[in-house]
N, C-alpha and C positions, 0 to 999 in steps of 0.2 A: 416338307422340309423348309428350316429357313433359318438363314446367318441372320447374327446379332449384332448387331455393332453400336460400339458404346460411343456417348460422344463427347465430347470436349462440350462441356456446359458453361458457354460462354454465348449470350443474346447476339452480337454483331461482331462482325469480321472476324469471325471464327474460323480455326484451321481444322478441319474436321477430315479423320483417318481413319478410311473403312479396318476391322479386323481389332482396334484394341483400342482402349483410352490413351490418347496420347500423353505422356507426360511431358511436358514443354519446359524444358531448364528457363530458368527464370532470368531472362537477357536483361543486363541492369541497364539503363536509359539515364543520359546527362537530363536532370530534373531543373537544372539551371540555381536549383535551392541551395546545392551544395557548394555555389561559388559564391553565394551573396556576402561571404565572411570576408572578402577582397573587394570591396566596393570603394564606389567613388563619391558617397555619401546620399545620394539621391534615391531616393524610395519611390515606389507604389505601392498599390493596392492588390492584395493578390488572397482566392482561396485556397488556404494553405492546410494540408493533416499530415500529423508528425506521425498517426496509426493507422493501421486499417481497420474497416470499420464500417457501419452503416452509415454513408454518405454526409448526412442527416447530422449525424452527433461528431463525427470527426472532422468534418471540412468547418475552416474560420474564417472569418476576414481579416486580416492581419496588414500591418505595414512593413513590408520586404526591401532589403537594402537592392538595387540593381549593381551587378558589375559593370567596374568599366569598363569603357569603350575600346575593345582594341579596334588596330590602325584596318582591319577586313571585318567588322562586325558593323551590326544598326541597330542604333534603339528606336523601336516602334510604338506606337501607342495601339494599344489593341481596341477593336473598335466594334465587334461585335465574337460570340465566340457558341458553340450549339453545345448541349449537353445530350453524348451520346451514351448508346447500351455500355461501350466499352470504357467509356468515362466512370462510369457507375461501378465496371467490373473492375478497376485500375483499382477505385479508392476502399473498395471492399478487400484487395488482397486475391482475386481470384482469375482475374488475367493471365494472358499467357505472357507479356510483359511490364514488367511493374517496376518506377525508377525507384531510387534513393531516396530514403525518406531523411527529413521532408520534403515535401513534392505539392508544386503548384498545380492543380486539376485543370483538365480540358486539355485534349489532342488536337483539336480543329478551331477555326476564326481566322479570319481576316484581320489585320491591320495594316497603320498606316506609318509607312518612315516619316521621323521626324530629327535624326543625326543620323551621319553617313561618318566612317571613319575613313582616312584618307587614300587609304590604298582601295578602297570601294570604286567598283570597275562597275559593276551592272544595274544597279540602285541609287535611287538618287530619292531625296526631300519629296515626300509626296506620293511617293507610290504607294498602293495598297500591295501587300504582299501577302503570301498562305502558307504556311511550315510544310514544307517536303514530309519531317519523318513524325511518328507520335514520341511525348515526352517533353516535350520542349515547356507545356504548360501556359494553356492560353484565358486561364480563366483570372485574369486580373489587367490591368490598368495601362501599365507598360512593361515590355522588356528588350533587353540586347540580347540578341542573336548575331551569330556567325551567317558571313553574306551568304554563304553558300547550305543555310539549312533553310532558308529560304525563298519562293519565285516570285515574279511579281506579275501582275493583274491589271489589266486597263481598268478605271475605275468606271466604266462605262456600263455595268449590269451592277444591279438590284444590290445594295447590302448584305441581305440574308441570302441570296444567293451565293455570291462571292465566300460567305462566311461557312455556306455548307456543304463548297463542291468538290471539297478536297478527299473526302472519305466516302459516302453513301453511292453520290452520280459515278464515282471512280469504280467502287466495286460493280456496281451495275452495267457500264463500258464494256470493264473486263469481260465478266461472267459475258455478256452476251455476243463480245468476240470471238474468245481464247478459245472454245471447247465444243463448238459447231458452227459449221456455214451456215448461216441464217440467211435467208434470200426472202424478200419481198414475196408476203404471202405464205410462209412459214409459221409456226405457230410455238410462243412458248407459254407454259404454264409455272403457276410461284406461289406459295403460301406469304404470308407476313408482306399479304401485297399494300396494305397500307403501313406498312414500314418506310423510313426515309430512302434504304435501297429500294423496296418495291415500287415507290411512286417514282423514284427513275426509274426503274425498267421498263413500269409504263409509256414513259414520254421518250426515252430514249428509241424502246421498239417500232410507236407510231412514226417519231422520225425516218425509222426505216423501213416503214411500210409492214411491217411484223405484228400479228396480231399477239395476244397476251389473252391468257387465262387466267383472270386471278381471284384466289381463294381466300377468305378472311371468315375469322369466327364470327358465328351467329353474334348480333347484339342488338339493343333495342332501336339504336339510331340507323341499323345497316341500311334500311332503303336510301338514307341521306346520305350514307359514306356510299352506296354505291355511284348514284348518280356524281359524288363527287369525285370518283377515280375515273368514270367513265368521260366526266368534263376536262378530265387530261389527257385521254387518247385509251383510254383501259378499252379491250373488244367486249371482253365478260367480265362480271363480277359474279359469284359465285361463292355461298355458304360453304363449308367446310361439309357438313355434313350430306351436303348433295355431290359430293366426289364419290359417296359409297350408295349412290340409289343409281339402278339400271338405265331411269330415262338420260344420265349424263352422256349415254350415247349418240342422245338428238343432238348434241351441239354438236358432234365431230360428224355432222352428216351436209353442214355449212363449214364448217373448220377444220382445219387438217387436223392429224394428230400430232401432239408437239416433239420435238426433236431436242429439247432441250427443258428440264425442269427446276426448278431454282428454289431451293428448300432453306428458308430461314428458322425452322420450328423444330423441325425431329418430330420421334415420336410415331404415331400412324400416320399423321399428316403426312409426313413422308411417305410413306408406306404408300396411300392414297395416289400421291403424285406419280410417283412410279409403274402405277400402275397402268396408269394413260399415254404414257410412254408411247413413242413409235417404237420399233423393232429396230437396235444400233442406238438407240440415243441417250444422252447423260444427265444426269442429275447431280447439280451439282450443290453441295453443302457450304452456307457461309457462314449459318447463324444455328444454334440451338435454344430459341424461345423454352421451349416443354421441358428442356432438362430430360429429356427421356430418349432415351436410345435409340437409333432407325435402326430398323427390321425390316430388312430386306428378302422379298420372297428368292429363293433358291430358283425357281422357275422363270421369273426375269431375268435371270443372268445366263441358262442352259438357254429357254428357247425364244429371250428376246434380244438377250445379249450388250443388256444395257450396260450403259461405262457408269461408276459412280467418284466423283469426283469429290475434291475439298476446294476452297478459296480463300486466302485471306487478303485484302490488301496490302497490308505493311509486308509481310514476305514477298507480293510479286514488287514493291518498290525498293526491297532491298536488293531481290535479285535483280534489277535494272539500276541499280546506287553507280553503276559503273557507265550509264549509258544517261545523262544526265538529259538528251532530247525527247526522251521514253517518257518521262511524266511533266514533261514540256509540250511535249505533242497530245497525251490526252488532257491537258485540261485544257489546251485553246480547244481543241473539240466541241469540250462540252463548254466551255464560254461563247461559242461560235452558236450552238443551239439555244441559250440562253438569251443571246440577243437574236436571236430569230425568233423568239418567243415560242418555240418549243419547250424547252425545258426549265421550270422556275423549282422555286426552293421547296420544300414540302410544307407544309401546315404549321408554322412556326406561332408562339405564344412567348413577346416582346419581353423581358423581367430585369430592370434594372441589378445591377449587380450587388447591393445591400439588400434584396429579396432571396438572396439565392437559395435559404433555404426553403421558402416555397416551389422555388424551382425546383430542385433536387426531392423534394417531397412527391412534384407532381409527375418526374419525368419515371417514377419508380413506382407509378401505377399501372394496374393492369387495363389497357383498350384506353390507351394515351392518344388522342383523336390530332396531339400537335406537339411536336418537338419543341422542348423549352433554351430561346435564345437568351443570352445575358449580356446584355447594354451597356458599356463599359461609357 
């Protein structure tokens, strides 16, 4: 026997609901685009699509009026900004949440205040700052934002650090808090382990002493990406297609069996991971790379009793929008491991932001060896 479960075909920070395809109402998002008609004449540079579309043909480079300054807003110069799976899925139209069009691309980046309005209590000229929620649209030049939709940053860790910590290192946090005691010596296993979430979970778990199993599609260069995940704290690396051969039982005879599975792919990959499963333990879904449904054995759930979970990030920060020390507290965490040189940014490839379209060309291939940053 065995349940079906369709998934939310969405690559990163996906909300994924055992039992039916979720249909997700389309939550409209302040794109900041639709205020530019009240401006106070001062422009930037911004990648702007009035459709959706293949990234590629629909995003522009344009010149965007900024709004004005109210007396609790900053205008920031943005100063570096990452093109993610979700940035991709926004401007395609297939997102679980999509602003107003027109809409400025990029959920994530770091920038730097450069006006403060005057009733501005937390912020000041100079700080680097990182947007709380997605939507705000960070792939251009400068914007004003409201004090309060964004935190700020010592500027004391890496650029591209600062620029990528706000989504990927977050989901990976979570997932390896919220959904099992993990204890030094614990083990968890992940597909899409070189994903921008995988290469946190990697560095995040050696910080705690937690080994990692991580799975990644066969490719020509694998022996060099393995030794390169293992150069961050990775315990395994590990083909895909050696999850379904007998001897995978030699490794849990040095390593436990993991207590927690972290499936960014769907598909059998899933399937696979679940199967190695401790007895009680979860598997949790963020991402659907494969577009294909996990299928879950019936027999994992009677006689191993596993939990299968979903994650998204922007839903666990809206349910915390009320508790404003909640994503205060994790990102000094993870900036706290960043300057201990535990944890650094993923495999970034530098793209001034009049290239974008080779960025956006290259970040929509498949066995993408490096997240594409745009240099503002």
């Amino acid at each position: 026997m065995w349940l079906r479960l369709h998934p939310v075909c969405l690559r990163s920070q996906t909300r994924t609901v055992a039992g039916i395809l979720l249909k997700v109402s389309r939550l409209r998002v302040n794109a900041n685009v639709s205020r530019f008609s009240h401006s106070a004449g001062q422009t930037c540079k911004a990648l702007l699509y009035r459709k959706h579309g293949d990234p590629s043909q629909v995003v522009q480079l344009e010149d965007v009026e900024l709004r004005p300054l109210g007396v609790k807003d900053v205008r920031v110069k943005m100063l570096a900004a990452p093109i993610n799976p979700s940035d991709i899925n926004m401007i395609q139209g297939t997102y679980a949440i999509l602003p107003d069009l027109p809409a400025v691309g990029g959920n994530e980046g770091v920038a730097q205040v450069v006006e403060v309005g005057h009733q501005v209590k937390s912020l000041k000229i100079g700080d680097w700052v990182i947007q709380r929620d997605p939507g705000l649209g960070t792939w251009r030049t400068e914007a004003v934002l409201a004090e309060d939709h964004v935190i700020s940053l010592l500027n004391d860790i890496p650029l591209l650090s600062a620029a990528t910590v706000g989504v990927n290192p977050c989901t990976a946090l979570r997932m390896l808090s919220d959904f099992e005691d993990l204890q030094p010596g614990d083990s968890v296993i992940q597909n899409a382990a070189n994903s921008g979430v995988g290469q946190a979970v990697i560095q995040i778990a050696a910080a705690k002493g937690i080994n990692t199993i991580n799975v990644v599609r066969d490719r020509p260069e694998f022996p060099h990406l393995s030794d390169r995940l293992k150069g961050i704290g990775a315990t395994y690396v590990i083909k895909e297609e050696a999850l379904r051969r007998p001897d995978i039982e030699d490794l849990f005879k040095t390593c436990p069996k993991p207590k927690l599975a972290l499936n960014g792919v769907g598909g059998k990959s899933a399937t696979e991971l679940l199967r190695h499963l401790q007895t009680g333990g979860s598997m949790v879904t963020y991402g659907g790379m494969s577009k294909q449904p996990v299928t879950i054995p019936v027999s994992a759930l009677i006689f191993k009793d596993v939990k299968v979970r979903g994650f998204w990030i922007t839903q666990w920060k809206k349910d915390h929008s009320h508790d404003a020390r909640a994503f205060r507290s994790m990102v000094d965490e993870l900036c706290s491991l960043i300057r201990q040189g535990k944890l650094t940014a993923p495999a970034c490839t530098e793209v001034g932001l009049q290239d974008y379209r080779k960025a956006l060309d290259t970040a929509m291939q498949p066995f993408t060896s490096a997240k594409q940053i745009l240099i503002m």
